[in-house]
C-alpha positions as CSV (number, residue, x, y, z in Angstrom):
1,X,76.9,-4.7,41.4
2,X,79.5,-2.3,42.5
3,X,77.5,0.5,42.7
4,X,74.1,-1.2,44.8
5,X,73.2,0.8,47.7
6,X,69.8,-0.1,49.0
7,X,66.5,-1.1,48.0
8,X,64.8,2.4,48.3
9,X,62.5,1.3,50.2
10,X,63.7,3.0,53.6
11,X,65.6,5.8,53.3
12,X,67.2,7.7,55.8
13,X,66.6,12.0,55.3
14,X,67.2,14.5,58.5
15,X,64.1,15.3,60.5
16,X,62.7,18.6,59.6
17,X,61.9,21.9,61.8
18,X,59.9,20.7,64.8
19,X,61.4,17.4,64.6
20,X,59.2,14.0,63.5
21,X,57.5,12.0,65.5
22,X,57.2,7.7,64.6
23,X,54.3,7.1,62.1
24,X,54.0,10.6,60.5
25,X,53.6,11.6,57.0
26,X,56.1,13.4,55.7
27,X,57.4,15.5,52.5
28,X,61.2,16.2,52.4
29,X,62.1,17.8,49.1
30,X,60.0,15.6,46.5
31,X,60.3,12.2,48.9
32,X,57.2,11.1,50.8
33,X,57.5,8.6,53.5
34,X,56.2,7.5,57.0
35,X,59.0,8.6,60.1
36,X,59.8,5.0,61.2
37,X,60.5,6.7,64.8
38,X,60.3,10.0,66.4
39,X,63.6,12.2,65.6
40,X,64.6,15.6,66.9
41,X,64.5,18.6,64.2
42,X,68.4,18.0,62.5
43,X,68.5,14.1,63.3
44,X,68.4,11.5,61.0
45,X,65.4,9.9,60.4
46,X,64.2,6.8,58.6
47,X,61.5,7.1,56.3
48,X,59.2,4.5,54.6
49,X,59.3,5.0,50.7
50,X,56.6,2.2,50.3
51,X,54.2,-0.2,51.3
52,X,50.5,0.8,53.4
53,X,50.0,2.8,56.0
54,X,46.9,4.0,57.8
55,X,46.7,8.0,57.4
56,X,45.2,11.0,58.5
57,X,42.3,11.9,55.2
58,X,40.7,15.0,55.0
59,X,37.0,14.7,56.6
60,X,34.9,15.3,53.3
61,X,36.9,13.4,50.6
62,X,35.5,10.6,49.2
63,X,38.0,7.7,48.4
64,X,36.9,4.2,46.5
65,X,39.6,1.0,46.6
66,X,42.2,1.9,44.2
67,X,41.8,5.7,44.0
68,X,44.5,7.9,43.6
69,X,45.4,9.9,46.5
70,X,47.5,12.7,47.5
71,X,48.8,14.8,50.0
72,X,48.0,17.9,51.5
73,X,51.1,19.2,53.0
74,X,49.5,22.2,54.9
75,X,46.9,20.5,56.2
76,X,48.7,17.2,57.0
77,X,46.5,14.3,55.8
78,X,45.5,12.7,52.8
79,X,43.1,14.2,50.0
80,X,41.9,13.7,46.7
81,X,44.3,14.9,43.6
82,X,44.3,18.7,42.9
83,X,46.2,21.5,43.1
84,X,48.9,21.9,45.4
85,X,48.8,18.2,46.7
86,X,51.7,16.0,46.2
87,X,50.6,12.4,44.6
88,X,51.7,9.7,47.1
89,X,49.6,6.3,46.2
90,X,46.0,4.4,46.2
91,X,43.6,4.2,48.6
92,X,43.5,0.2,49.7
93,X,40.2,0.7,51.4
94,X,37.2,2.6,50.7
95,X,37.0,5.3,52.9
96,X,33.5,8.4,52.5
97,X,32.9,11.6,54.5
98,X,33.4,12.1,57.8
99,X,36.1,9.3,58.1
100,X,39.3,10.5,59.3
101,X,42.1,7.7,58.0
102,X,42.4,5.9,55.1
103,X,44.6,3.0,54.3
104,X,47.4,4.3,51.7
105,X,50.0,2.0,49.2
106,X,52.4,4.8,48.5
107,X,53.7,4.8,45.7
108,X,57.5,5.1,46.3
109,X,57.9,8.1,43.4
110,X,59.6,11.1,43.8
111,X,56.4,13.8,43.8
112,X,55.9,17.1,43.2
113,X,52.5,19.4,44.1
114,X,50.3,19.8,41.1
């Protein structure tokens, strides 16, 4: 194919205001992905579309294997669907309140906040 470019499932995107730093969650336009290093604010940066990563999740959610999750972009972690998150994946691990991480498969889907 004339046309291939790449799998999709790293894609490079420029490091937002503030700059990135290697292993955090991020939103660029309607892409979420996991800064594979730490960029400067206007760098590039490569970001993982796919596969699990271990996130911040907000304190009192309650997650079960398989359940959806999304983000919270204001607050920075992981939460249960709902208004203004972004969807991202499932929960691979159970995960109740007062944990702090949860083990994500995103989904590799452009998103949008609901």
């Amino acid at each position: 194919m004339k046309n291939y470019i790449q799998a999709g499932k790293v894609i490079t995107v420029t490091a937002p205001t503030g700059g990135v730093a290697s292993g955090d969650a991020l939103i660029v336009g309607n892409i979420f992905g996991v800064a594979a290093y730490s960029s400067a604010e206007g760098d590039p940066v490569e970001l993982s579309t796919t596969g699990v990563f271990q996130l911040p999740k907000a304190s009192a959610a309650v997650l079960t294997v398989g359940a959806r999750v999304a983000w919270d972009n204001t607050a920075k972690r992981v939460d249960v669907p709902g208004t203004g998150r972004f969807p991202i994946g499932v929960a691979v691990e159970a995960a109740g309140n007062g944990v702090t991480s949860v083990a994500v498969r995103l989904d590799g889907i452009a998103t949008t906040a609901s």
